[in-house]
C-alpha positions in Angstrom: -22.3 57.1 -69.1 -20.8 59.8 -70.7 -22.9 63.2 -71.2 -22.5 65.4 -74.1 -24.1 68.4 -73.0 -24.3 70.2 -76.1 -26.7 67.2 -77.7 -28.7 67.8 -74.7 -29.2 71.4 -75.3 -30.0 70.6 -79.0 -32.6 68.6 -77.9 -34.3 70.9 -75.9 -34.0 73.8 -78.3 -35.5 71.4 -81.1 -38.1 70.6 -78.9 -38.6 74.2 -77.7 -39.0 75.6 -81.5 -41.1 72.5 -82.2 -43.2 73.6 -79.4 -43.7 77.2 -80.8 -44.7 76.1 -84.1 -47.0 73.8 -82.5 -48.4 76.8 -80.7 -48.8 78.6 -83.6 -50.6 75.8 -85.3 -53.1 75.4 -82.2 -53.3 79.0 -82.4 -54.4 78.9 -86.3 -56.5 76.2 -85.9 -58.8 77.6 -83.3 -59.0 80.5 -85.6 -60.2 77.8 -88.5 -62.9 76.3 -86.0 -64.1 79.5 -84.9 -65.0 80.9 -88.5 -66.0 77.1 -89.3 -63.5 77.0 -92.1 -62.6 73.4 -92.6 -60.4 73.5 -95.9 -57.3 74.0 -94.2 -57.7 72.2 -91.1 -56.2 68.6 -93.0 -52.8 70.3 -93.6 -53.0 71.9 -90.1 -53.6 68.3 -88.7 -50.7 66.8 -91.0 -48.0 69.5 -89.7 -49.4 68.6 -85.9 -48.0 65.3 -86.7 -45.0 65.8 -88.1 -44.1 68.1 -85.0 -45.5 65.4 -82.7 -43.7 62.9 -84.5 -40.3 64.7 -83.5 -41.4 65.6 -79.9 -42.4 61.7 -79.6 -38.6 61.4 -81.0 -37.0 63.0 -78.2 -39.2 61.9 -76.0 -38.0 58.4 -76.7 -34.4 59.6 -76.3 -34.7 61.0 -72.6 -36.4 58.1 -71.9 -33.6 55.7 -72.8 -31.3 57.9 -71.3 -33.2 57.8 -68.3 -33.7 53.9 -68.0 -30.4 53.5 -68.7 -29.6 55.5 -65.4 -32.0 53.7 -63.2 -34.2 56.8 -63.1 -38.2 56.8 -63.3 -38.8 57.5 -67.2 -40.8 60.8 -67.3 -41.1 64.4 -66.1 -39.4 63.8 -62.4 -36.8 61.4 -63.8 -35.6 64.0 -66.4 -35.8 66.6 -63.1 -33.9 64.8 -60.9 -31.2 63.8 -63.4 -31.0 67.4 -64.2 -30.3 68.7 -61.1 -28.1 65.8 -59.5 -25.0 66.7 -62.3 -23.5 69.8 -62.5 -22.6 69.8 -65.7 -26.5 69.6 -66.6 -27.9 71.9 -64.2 -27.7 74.8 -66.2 -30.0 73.0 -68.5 -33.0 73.3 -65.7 -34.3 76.5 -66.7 -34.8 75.3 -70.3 -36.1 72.1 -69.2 -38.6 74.1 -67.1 -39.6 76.3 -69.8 -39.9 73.0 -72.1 -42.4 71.7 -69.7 -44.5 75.0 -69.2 -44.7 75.4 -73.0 -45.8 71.8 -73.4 -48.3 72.1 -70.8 -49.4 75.2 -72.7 -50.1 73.3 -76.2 -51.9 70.5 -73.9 -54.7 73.2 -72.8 -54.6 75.0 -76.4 -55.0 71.4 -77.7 -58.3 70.5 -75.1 -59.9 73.7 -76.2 -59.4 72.9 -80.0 -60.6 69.7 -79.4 -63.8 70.6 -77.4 -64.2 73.0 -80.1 -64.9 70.1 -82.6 -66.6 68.2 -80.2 -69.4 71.2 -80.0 -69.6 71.6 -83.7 -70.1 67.7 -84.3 -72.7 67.6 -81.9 -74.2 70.4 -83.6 -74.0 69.1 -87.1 -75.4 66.0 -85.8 -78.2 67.7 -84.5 -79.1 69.6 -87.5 -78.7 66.6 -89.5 -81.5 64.5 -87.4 -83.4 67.9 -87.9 -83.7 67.8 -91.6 -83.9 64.2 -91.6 -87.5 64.6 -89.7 -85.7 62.6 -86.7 -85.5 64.5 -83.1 -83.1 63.1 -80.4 -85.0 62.9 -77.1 -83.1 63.3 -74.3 -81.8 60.1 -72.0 -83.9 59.5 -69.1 -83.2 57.5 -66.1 -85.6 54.5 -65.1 -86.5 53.7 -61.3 -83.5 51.2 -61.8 -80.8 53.6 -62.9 -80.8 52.6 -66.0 -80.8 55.3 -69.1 -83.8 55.1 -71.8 -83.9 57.0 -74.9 -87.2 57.8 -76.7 -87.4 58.8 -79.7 -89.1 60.8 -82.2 -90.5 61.4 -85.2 -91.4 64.8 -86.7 -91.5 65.8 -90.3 -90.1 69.2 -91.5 -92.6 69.4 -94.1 -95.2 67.8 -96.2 -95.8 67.9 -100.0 
């Protein structure tokens, strides 16, 4: 197989300026969540998938390039063919970086999604409070098992 070098580097600079404007929107959307401003977090979530959409493209790529070597199809694969031709070696450090950043957005991307997590949980709670209804919390039986109880309160009476 035949190795045009210069479609290799594309595809890692793609992916790398994917990567940063994937940052940036994990960067604006944590913003978004922390103020609790949800009117722009559907376009935020429609550009996330448009730049995962293209990462998932190249992604695909290495991964038939990979197979096609007999190489395992992920990070070490991509690693190892890297560093066993000479004329891709200098693409290691990029490669490197690619995976750091990536790695990066991953973490940026747990926190974000905690984030919601929290606030749902807290809407939900709310909710049951006006709605007179007041989660209990899970208790555990003799047998291990987990038993809810709950209860009803009412916020106020006419």
């Amino acid at each position: 197989m035949s190795l045009n070098i210069t479609s290799l580097r594309e595809m890692i600079t793609q992916d790398s300026a994917a990567l940063a404007q994937l940052k940036q929107l994990l960067t604006h959307e944590r913003e978004q969540l922390e103020q609790r401003k949800q009117d722009e977090l559907p376009r935020i979530v429609e550009q996330k998938a448009a730049l995962l959409d293209q990462l998932n493209n190249s992604a695909k790529q290495r991964q038939q390039i990979l197979t096609t070597l007999g190489l395992p199809a992920n990070v070490y694969g991509w690693d190892l063919f890297l560093q066993r031709n000479t004329t891709t070696q200098p693409l290691l450090g990029e490669w490197k970086l690619l995976v750091s950043e990536f790695e990066d957005c991953q973490k940026m991307n747990d926190i974000n999604g905690k984030m919601i997590a929290r606030s749902q949980q807290t809407l939900s709670h709310l909710l049951g409070l006006l709605r007179g209804k007041v989660a209990a919390p899970s208790l555990y039986t003799a047998q291990g098992t987990k038993t809810q109880h709950t209860a009803s309160y009412t916020v106020a009476k006419a």
